[in-house]
Chimera marker file (.cmm) of the C-alpha trace (Angstrom):
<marker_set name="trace">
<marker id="1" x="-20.274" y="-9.926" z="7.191" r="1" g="1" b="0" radius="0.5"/>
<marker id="2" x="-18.806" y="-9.198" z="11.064" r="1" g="1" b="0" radius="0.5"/>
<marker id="3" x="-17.502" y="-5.503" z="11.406" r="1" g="1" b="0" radius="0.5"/>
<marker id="4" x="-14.056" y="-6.872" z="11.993" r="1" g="1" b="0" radius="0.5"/>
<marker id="5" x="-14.438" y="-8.398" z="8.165" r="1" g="1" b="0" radius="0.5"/>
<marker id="6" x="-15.857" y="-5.197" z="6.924" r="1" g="1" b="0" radius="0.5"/>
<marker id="7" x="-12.664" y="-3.365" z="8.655" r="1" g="1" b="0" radius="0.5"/>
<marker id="8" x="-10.408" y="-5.948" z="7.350" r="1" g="1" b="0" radius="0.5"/>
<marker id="9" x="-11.531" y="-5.312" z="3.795" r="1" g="1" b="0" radius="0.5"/>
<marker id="10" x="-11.366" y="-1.801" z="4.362" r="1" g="1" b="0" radius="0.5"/>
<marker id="11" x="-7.690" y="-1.778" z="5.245" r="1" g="1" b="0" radius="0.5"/>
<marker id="12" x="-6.807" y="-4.229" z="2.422" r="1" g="1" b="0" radius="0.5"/>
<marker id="13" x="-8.454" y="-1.786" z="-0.113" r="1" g="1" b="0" radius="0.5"/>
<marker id="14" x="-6.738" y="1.312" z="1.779" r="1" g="1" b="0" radius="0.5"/>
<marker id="15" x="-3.040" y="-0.990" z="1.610" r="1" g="1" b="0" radius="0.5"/>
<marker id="16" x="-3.792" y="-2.081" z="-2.145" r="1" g="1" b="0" radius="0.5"/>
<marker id="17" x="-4.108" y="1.792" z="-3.005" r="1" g="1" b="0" radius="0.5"/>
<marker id="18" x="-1.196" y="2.765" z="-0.855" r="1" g="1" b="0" radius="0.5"/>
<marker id="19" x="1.295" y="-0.089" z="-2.687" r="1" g="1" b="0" radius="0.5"/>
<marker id="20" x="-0.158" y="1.284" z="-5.827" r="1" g="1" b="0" radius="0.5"/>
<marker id="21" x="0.985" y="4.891" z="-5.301" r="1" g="1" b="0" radius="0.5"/>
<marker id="22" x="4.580" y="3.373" z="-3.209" r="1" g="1" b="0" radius="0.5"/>
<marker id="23" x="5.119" y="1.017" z="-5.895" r="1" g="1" b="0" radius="0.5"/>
<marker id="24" x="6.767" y="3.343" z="-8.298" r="1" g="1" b="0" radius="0.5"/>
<marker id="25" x="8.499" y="5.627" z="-5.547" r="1" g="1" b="0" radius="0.5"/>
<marker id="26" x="9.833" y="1.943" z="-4.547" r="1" g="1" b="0" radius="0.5"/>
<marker id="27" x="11.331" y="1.218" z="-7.578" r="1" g="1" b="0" radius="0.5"/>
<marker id="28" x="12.817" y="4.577" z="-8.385" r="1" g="1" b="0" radius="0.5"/>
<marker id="29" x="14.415" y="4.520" z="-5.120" r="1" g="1" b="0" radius="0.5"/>
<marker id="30" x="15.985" y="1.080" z="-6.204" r="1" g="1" b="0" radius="0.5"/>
<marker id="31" x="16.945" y="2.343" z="-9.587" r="1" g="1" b="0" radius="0.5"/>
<marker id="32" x="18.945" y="5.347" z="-7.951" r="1" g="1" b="0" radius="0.5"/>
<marker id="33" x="20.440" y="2.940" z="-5.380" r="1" g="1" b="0" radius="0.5"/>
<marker id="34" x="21.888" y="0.677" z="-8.937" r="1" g="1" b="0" radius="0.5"/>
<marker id="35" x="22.954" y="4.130" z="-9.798" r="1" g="1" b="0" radius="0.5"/>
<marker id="36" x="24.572" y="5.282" z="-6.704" r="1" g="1" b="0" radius="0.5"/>
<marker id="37" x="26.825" y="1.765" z="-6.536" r="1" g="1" b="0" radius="0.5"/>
<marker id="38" x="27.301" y="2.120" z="-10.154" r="1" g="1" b="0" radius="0.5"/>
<marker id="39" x="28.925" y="5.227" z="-9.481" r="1" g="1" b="0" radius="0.5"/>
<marker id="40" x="30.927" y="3.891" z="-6.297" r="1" g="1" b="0" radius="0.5"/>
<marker id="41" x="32.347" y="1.501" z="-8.390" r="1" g="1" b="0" radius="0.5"/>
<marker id="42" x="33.086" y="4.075" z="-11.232" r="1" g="1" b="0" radius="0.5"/>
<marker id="43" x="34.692" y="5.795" z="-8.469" r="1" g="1" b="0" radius="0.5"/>
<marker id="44" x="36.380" y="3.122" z="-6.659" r="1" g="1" b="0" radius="0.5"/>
<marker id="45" x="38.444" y="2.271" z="-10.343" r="1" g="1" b="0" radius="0.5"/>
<marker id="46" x="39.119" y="5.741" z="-11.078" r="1" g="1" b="0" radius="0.5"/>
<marker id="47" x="40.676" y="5.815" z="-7.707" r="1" g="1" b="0" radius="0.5"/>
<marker id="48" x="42.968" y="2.955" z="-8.702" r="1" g="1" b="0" radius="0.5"/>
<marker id="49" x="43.656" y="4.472" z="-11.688" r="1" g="1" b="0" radius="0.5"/>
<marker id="50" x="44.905" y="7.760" z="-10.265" r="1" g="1" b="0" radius="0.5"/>
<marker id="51" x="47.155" y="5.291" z="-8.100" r="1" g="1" b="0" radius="0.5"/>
<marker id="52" x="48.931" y="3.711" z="-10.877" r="1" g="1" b="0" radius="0.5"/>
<marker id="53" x="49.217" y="7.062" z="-12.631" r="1" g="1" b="0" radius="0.5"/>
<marker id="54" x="51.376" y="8.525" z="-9.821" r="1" g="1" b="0" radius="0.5"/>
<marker id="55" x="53.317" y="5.147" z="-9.749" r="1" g="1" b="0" radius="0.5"/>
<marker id="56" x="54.045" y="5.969" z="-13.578" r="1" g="1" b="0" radius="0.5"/>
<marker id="57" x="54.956" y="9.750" z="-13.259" r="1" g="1" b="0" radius="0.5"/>
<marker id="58" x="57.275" y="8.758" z="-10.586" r="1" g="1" b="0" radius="0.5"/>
<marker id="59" x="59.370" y="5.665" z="-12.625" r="1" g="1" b="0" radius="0.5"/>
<marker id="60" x="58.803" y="7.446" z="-16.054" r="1" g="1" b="0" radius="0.5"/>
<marker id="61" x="59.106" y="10.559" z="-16.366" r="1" g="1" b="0" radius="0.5"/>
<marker id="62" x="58.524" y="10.844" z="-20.185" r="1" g="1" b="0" radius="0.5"/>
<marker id="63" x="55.118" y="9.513" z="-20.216" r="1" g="1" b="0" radius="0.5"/>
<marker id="64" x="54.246" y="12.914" z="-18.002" r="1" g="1" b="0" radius="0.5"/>
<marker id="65" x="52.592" y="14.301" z="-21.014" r="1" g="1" b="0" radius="0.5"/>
<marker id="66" x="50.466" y="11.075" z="-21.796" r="1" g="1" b="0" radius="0.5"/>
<marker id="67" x="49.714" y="11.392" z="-17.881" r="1" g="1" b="0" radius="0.5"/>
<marker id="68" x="48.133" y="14.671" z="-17.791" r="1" g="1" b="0" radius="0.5"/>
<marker id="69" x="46.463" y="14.175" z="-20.958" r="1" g="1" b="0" radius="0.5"/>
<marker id="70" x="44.910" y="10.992" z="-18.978" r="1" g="1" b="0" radius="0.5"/>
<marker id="71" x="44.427" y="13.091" z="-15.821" r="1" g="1" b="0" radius="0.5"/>
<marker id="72" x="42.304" y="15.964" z="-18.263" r="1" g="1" b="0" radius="0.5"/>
<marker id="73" x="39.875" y="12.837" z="-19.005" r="1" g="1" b="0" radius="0.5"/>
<marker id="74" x="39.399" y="12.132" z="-15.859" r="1" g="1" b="0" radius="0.5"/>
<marker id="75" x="38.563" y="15.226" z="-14.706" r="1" g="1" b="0" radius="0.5"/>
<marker id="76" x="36.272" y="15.594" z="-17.500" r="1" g="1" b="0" radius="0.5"/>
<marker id="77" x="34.457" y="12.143" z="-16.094" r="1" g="1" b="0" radius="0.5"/>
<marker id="78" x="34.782" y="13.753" z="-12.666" r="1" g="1" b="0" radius="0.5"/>
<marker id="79" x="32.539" y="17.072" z="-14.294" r="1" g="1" b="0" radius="0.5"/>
<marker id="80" x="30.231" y="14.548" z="-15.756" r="1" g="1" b="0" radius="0.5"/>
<marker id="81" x="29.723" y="12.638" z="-12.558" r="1" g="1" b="0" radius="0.5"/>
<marker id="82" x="29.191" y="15.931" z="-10.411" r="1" g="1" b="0" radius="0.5"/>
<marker id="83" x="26.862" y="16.602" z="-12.932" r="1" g="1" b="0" radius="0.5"/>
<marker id="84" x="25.098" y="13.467" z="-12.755" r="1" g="1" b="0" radius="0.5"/>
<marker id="85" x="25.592" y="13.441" z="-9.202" r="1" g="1" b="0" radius="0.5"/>
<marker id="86" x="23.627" y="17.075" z="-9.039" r="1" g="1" b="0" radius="0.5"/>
<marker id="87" x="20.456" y="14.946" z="-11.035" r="1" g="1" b="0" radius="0.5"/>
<marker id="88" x="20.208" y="13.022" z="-8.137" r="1" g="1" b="0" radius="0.5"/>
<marker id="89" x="20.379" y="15.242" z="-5.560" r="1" g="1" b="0" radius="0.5"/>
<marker id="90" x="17.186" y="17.188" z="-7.650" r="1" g="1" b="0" radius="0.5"/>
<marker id="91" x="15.521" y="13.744" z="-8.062" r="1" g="1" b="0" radius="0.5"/>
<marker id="92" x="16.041" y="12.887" z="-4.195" r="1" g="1" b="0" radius="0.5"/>
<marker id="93" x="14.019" y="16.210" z="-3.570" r="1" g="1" b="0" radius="0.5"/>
<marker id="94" x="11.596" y="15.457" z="-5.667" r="1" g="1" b="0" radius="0.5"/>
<marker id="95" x="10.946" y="12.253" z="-4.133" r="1" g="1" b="0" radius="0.5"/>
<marker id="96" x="11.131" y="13.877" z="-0.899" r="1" g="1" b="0" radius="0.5"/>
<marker id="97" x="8.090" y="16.315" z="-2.222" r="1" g="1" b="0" radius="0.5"/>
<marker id="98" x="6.419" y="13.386" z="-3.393" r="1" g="1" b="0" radius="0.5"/>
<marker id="99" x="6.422" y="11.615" z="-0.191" r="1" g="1" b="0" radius="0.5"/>
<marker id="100" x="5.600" y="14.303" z="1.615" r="1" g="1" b="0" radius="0.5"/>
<marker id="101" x="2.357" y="14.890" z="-0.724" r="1" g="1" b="0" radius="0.5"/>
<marker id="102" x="2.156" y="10.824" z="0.423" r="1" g="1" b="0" radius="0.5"/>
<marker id="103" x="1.981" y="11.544" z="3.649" r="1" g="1" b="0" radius="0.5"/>
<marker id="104" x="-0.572" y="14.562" z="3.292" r="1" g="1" b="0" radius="0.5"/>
<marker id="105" x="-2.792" y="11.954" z="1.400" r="1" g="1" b="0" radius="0.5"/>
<marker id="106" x="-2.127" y="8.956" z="3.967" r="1" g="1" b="0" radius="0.5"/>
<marker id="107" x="-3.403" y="11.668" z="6.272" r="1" g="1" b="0" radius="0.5"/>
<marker id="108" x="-6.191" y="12.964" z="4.510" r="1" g="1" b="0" radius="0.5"/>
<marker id="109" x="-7.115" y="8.500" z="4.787" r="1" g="1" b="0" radius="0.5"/>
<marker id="110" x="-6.802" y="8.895" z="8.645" r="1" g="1" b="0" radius="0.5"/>
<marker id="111" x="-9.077" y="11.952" z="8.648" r="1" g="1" b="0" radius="0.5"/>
<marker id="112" x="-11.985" y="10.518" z="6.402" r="1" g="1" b="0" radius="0.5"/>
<marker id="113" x="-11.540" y="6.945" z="8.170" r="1" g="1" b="0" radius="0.5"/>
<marker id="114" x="-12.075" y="8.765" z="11.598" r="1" g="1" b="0" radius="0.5"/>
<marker id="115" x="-14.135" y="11.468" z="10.727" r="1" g="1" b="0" radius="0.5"/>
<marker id="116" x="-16.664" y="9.310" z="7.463" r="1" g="1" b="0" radius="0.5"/>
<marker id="117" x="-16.338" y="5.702" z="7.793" r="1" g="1" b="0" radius="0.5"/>
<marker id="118" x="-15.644" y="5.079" z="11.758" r="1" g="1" b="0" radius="0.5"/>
<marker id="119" x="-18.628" y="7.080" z="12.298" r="1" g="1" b="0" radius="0.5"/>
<marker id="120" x="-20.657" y="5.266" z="10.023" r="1" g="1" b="0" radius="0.5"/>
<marker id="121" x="-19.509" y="1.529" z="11.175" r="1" g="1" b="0" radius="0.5"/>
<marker id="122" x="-20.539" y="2.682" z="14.486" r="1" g="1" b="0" radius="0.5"/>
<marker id="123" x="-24.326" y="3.123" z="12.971" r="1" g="1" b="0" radius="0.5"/>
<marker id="124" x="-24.719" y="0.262" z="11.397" r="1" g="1" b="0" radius="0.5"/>
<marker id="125" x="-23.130" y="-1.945" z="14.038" r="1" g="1" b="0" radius="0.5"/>
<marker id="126" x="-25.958" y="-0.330" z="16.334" r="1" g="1" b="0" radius="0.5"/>
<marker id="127" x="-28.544" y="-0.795" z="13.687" r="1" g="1" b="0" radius="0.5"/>
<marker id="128" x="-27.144" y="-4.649" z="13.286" r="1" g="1" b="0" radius="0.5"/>
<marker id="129" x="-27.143" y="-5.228" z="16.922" r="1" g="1" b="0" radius="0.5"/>
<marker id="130" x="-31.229" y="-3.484" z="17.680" r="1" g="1" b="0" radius="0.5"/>
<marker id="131" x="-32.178" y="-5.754" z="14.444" r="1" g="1" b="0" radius="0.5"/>
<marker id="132" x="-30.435" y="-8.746" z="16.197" r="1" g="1" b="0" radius="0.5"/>
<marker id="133" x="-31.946" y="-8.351" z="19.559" r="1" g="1" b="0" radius="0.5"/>
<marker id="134" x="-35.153" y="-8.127" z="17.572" r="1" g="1" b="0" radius="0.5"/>
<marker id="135" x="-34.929" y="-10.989" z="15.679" r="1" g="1" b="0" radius="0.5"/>
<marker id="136" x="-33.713" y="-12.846" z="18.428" r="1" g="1" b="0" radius="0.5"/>
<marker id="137" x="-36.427" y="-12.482" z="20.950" r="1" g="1" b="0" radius="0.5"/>
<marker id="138" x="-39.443" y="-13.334" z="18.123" r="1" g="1" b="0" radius="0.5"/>
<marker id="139" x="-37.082" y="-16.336" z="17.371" r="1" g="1" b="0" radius="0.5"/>
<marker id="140" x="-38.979" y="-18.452" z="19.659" r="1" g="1" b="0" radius="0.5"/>
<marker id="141" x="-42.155" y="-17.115" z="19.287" r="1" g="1" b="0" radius="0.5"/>
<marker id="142" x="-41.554" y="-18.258" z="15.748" r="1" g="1" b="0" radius="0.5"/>
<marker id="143" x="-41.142" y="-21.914" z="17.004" r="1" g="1" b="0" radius="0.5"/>
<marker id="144" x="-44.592" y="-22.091" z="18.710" r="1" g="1" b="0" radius="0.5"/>
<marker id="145" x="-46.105" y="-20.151" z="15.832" r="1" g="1" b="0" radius="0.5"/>
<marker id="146" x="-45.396" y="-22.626" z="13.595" r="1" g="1" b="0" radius="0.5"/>
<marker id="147" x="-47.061" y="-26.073" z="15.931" r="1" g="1" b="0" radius="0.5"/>
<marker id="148" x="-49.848" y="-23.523" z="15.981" r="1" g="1" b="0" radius="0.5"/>
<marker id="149" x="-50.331" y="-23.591" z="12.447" r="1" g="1" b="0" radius="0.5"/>
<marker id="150" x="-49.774" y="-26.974" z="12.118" r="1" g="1" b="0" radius="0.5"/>
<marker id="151" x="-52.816" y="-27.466" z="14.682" r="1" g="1" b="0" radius="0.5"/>
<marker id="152" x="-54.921" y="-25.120" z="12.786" r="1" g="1" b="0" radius="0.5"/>
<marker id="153" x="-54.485" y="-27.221" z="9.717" r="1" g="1" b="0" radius="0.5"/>
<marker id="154" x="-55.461" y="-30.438" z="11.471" r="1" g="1" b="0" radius="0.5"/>
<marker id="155" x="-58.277" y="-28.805" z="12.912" r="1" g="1" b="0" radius="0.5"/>
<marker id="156" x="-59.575" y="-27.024" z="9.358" r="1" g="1" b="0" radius="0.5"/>
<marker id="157" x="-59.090" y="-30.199" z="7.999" r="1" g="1" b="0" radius="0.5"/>
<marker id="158" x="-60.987" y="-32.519" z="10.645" r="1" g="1" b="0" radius="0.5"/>
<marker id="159" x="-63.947" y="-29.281" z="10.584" r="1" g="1" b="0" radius="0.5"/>
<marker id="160" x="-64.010" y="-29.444" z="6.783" r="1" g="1" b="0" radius="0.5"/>
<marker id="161" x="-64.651" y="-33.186" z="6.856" r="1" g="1" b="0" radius="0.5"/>
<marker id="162" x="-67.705" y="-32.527" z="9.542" r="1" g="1" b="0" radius="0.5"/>
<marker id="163" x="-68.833" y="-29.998" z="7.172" r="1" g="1" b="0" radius="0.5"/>
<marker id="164" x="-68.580" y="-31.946" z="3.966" r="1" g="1" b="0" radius="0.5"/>
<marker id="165" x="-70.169" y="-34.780" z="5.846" r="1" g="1" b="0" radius="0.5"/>
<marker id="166" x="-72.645" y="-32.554" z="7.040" r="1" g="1" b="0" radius="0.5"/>
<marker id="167" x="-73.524" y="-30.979" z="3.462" r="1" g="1" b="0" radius="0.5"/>
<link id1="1" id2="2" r="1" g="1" b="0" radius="0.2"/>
<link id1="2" id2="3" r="1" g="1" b="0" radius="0.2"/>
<link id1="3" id2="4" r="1" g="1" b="0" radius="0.2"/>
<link id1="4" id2="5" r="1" g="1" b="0" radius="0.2"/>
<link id1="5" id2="6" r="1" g="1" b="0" radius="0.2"/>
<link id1="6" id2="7" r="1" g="1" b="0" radius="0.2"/>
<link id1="7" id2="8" r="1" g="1" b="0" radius="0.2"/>
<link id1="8" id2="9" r="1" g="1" b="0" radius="0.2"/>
<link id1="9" id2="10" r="1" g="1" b="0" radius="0.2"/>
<link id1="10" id2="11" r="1" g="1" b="0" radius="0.2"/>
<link id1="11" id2="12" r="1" g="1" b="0" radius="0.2"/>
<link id1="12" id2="13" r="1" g="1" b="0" radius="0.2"/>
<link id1="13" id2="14" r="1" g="1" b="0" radius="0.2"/>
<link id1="14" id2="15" r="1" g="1" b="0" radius="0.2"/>
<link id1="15" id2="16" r="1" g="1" b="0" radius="0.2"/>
<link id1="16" id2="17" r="1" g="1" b="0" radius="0.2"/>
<link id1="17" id2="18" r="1" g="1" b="0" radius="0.2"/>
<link id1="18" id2="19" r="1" g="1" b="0" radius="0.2"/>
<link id1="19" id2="20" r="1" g="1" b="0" radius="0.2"/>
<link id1="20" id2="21" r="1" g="1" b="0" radius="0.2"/>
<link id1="21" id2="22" r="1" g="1" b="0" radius="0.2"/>
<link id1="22" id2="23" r="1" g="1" b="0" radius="0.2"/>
<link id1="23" id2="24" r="1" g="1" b="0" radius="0.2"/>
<link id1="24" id2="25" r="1" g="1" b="0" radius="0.2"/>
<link id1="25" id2="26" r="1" g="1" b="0" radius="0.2"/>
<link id1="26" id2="27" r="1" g="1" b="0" radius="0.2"/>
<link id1="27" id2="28" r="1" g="1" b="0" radius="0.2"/>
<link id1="28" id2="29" r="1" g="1" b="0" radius="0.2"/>
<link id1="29" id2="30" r="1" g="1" b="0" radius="0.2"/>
<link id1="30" id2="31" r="1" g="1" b="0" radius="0.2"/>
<link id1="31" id2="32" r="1" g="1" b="0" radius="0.2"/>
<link id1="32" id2="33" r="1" g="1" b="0" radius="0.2"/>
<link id1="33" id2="34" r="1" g="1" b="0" radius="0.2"/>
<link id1="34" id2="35" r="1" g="1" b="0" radius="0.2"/>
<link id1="35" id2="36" r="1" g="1" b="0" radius="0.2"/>
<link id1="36" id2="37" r="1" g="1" b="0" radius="0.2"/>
<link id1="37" id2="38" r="1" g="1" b="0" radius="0.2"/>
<link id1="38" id2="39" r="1" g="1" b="0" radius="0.2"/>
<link id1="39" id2="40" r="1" g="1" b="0" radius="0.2"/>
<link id1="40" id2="41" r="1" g="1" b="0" radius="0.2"/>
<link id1="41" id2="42" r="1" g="1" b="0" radius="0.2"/>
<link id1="42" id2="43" r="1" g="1" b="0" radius="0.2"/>
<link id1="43" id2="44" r="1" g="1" b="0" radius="0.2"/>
<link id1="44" id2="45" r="1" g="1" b="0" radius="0.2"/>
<link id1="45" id2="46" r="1" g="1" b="0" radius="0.2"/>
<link id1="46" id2="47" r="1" g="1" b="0" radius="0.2"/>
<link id1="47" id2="48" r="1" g="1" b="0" radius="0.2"/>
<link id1="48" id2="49" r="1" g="1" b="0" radius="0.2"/>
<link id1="49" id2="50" r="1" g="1" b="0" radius="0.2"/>
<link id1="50" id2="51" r="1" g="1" b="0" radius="0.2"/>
<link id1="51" id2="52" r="1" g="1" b="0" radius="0.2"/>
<link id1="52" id2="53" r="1" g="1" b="0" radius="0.2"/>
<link id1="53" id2="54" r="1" g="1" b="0" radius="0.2"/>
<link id1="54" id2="55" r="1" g="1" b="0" radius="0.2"/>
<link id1="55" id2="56" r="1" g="1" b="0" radius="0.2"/>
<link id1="56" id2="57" r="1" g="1" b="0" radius="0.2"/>
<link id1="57" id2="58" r="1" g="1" b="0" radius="0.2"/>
<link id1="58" id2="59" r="1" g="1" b="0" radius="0.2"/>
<link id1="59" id2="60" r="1" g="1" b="0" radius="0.2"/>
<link id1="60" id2="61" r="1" g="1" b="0" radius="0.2"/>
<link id1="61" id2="62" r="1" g="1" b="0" radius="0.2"/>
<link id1="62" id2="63" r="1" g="1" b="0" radius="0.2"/>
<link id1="63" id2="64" r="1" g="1" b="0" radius="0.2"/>
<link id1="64" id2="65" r="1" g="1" b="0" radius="0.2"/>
<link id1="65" id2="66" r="1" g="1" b="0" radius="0.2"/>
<link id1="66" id2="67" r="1" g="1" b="0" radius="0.2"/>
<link id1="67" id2="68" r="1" g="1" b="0" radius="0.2"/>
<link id1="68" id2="69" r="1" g="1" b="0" radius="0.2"/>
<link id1="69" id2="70" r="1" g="1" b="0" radius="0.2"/>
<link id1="70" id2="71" r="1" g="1" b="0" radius="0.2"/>
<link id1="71" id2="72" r="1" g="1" b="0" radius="0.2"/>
<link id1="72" id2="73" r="1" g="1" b="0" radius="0.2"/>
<link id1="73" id2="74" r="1" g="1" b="0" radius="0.2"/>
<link id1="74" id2="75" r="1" g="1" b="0" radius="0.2"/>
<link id1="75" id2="76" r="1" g="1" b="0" radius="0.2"/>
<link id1="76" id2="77" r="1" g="1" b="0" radius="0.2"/>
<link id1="77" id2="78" r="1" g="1" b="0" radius="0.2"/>
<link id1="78" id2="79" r="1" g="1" b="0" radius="0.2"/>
<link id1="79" id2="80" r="1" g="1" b="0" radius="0.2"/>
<link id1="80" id2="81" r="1" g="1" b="0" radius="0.2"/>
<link id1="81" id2="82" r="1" g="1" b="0" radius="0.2"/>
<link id1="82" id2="83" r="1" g="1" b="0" radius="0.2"/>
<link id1="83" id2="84" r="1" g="1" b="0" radius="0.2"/>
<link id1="84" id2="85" r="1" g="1" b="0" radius="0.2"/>
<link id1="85" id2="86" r="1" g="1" b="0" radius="0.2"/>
<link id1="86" id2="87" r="1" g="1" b="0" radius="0.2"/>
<link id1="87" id2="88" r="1" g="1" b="0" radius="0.2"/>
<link id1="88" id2="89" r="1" g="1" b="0" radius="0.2"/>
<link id1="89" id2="90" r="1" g="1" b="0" radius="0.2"/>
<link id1="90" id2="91" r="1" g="1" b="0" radius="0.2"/>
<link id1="91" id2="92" r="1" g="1" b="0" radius="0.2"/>
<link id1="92" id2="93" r="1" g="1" b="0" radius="0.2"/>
<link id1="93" id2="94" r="1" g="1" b="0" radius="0.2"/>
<link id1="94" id2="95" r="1" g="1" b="0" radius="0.2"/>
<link id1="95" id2="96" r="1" g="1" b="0" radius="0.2"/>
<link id1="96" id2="97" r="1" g="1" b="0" radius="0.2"/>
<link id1="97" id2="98" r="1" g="1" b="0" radius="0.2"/>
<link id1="98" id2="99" r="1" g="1" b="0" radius="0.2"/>
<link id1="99" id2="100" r="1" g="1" b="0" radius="0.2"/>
<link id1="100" id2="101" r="1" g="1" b="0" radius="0.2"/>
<link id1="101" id2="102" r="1" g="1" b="0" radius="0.2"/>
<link id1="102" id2="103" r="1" g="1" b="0" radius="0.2"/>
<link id1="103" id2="104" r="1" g="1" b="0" radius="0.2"/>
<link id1="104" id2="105" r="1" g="1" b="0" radius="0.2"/>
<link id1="105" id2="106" r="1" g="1" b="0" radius="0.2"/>
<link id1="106" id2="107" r="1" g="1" b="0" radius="0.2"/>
<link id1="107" id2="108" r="1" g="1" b="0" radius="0.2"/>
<link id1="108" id2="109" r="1" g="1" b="0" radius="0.2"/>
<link id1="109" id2="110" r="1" g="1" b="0" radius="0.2"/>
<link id1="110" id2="111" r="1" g="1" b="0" radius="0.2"/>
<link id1="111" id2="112" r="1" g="1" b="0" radius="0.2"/>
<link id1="112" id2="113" r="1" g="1" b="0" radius="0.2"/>
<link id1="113" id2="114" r="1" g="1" b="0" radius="0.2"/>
<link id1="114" id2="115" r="1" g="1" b="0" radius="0.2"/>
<link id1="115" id2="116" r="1" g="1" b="0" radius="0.2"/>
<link id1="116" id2="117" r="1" g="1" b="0" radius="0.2"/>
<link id1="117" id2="118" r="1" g="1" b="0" radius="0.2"/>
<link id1="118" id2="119" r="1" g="1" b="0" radius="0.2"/>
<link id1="119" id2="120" r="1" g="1" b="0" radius="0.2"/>
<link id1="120" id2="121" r="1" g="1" b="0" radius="0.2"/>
<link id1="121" id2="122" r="1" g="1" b="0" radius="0.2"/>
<link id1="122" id2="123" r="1" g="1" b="0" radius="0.2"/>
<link id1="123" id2="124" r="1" g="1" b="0" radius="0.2"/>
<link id1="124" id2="125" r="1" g="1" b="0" radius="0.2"/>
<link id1="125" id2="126" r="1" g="1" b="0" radius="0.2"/>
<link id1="126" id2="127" r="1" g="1" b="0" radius="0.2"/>
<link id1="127" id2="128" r="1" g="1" b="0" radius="0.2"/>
<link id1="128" id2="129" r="1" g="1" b="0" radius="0.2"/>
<link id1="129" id2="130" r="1" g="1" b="0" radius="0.2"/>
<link id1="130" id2="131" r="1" g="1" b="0" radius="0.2"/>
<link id1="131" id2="132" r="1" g="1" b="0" radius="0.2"/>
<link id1="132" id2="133" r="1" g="1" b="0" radius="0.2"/>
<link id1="133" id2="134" r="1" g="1" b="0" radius="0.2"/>
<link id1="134" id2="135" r="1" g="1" b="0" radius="0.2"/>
<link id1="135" id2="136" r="1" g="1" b="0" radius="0.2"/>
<link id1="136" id2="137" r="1" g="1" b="0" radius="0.2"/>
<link id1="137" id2="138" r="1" g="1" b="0" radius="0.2"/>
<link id1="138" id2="139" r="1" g="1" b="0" radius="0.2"/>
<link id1="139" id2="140" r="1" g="1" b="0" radius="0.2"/>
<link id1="140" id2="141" r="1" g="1" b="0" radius="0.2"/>
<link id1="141" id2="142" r="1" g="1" b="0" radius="0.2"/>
<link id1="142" id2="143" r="1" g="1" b="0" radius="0.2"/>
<link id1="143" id2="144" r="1" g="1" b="0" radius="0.2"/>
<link id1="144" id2="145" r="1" g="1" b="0" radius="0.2"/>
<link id1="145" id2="146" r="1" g="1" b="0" radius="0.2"/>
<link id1="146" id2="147" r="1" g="1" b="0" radius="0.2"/>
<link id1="147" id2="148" r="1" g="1" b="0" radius="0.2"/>
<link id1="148" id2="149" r="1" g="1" b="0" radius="0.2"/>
<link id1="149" id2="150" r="1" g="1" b="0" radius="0.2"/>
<link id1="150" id2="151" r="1" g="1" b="0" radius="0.2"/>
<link id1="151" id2="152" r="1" g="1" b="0" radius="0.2"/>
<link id1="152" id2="153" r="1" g="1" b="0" radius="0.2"/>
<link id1="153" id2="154" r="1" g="1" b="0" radius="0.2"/>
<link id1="154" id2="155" r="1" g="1" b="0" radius="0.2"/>
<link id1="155" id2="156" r="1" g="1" b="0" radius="0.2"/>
<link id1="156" id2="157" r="1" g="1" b="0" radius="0.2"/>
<link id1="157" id2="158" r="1" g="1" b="0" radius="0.2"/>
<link id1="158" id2="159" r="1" g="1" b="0" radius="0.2"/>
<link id1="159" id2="160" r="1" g="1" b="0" radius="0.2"/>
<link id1="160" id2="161" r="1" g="1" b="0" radius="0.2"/>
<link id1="161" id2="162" r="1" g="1" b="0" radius="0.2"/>
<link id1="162" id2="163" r="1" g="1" b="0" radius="0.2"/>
<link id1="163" id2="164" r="1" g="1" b="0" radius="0.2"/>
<link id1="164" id2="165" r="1" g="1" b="0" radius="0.2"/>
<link id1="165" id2="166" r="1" g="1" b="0" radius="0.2"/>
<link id1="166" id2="167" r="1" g="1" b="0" radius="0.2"/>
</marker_set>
C-alpha cells in the first residue's frame, strides 16, 4: 500500500467519524429550519388575520367585542410563539457550544495527525524506501544466483554419475 493510499484511508476514516458526529447537528439544524418556516407561515396568516380584523372593526362596529375577544387569542398565540421562539434561541446556543466542542475536537485531529501519525508516516516511508533500495540492488544478484544453481545441479549431477560409475 503507497503512502498516498495509506493517507487516503486515513482521511476517509477521519471524514466517516466527522459525518458521524455532524450528522445529527445536520439534521437538527434542518428540523429547526421546518420550524422556523413553520412559524413564518404561522406568522404570515396571523398577519392577514389582524388585516381583516381591522377591516371588520371599521364596517361593523358591533362585532368589536367578538374582535377583541379574537385579538386576546392571538396574543395568547403571540406569548406561546415568543415562548417557543425563546427554545430556539437556547437550542441555537447549544448548538453553537456543540460546534464549538466540534471544532476543539477537529483540532485536537490536526494536532495528533501532525504531531502522532505525520511523524510516524515519515518513518516508515524511510524504512520502506532503505528496504527498497535494498531489495533492489540484490535483485540482480538474485538473477545470476539462480543460473548458478542451476549449473551446480548439472554439475552434481554429471559428478554423481562419475562417482556411481566409479563405485
Amino acid at each position: 500500500m503507497t503512502d498516498n493510499e495509506l493517507l487516503l484511508a486515513i482521511a476517509d476514516i477521519m471524514d466517516k467519524k466527522l459525518d458521524a458526529r455532524l450528522k445529527p447537528i445536520e439534521e437538527d439544524i434542518q428540523c429547526m429550519k421546518t420550524d422556523i418556516k413553520h412559524m413564518k407561515d404561522d406568522i404570515l396568516h396571523m398577519q392577514d388575520d389582524i388585516l381583516h380584523m381591522q377591516d371588520d372593526i371599521l364596517h361593523i362596529k358591533d362585532d368589536i367585542k367578538q374582535v377583541k375577544s379574537d385579538i386576546k387569542h392571538m396574543q395568547d398565540d403571540i406569548l406561546h410563539m415568543q415562548d417557543d421562539i425563546k427554545q430556539v434561541k437556547s437550542d441555537i446556543k447549544h448548538m453553537q457550544g456543540d460546534i464549538l466542542h466540534i471544532q476543539s475536537d477537529v483540532r485536537q485531529i490536526e494536532l495528533v495527525q501532525e504531531n502522532a501519525v505525520l511523524p510516524r508516516l515519515s518513518t516508515i516511508e524511510s524504512c520502506y524506501t532503505t528496504t527498497y533500495s535494498r531489495y533492489k540492488t540484490y535483485a540482480d544478484k538474485m538473477a545470476a544466483a539462480f543460473v548458478d544453481i542451476d549449473l551446480l545441479k548439472k554439475v552434481v549431477a554429471e559428478h554423481s554419475e562419475i562417482l556411481q560409475k566409479i563405485s
